[in-house]
C-alpha positions as CSV (number, residue, x, y, z in Angstrom):
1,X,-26.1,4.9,-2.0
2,X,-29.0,5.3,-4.8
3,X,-26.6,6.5,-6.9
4,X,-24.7,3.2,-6.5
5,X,-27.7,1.0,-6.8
6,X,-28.1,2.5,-10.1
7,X,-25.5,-0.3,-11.8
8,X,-23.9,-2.3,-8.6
9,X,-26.3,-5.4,-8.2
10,X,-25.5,-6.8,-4.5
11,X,-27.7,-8.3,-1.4
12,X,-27.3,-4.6,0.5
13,X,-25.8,-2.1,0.0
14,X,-26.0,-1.1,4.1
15,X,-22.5,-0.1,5.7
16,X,-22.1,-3.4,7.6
17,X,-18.7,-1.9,9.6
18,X,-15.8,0.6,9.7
19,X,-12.6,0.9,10.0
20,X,-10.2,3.2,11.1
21,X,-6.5,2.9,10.3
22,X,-3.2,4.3,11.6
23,X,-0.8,4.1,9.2
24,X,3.0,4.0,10.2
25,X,5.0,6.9,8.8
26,X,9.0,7.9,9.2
27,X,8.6,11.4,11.0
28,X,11.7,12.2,8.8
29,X,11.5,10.2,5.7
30,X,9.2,9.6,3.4
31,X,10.1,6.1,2.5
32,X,12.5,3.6,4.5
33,X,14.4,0.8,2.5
34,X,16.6,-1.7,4.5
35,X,19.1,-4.5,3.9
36,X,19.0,-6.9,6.8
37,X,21.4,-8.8,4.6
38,X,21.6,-10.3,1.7
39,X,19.3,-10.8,-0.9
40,X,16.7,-9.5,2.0
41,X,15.3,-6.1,1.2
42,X,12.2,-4.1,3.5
43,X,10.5,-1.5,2.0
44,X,8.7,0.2,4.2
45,X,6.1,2.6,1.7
46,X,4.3,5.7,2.5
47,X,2.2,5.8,4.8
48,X,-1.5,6.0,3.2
49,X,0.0,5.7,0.1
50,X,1.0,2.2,-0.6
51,X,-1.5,1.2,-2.6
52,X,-1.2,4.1,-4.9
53,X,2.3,4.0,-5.3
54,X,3.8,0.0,-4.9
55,X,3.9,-0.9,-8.3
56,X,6.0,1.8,-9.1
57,X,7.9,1.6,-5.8
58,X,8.2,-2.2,-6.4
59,X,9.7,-2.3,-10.0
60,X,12.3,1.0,-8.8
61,X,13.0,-1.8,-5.9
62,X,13.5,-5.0,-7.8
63,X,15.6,-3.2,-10.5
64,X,17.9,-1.8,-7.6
65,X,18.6,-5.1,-6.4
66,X,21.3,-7.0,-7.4
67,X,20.7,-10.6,-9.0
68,X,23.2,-13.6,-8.9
């Protein structure tokens, strides 16, 4: 935390909370893509990783789909 003082400027720099998360994972598959019908596409994303890996995952998805 001093080390973060050093250049971030806020009212406190206290941990006001936590939070722990489950994230929901295929046992088998790493990621899960459905077509409920169509133009409808879910894409489930790793688990713990969707933030790291959506904007790839999202551009692979949008240029798999096909567009009337």
């Amino acid at each position: 935390m001093e080390y973060t003082r050093g250049f971030l400027r806020a009212p406190s720099l206290e941990i006001a909370e936590r939070w722990h998360g489950v994230y929901a994972k295929h046992p088998t598959k790493a990621l899960v893509t459905m077509e409920p019908e169509a133009g409808v596409r879910i894409v489930a994303s790793p688990g713990g990783s969707g933030m790291t890996l959506s904007m790839g995952l999202g551009e692979k998805t949008i240029s798999e789909m096909e567009w009337e």
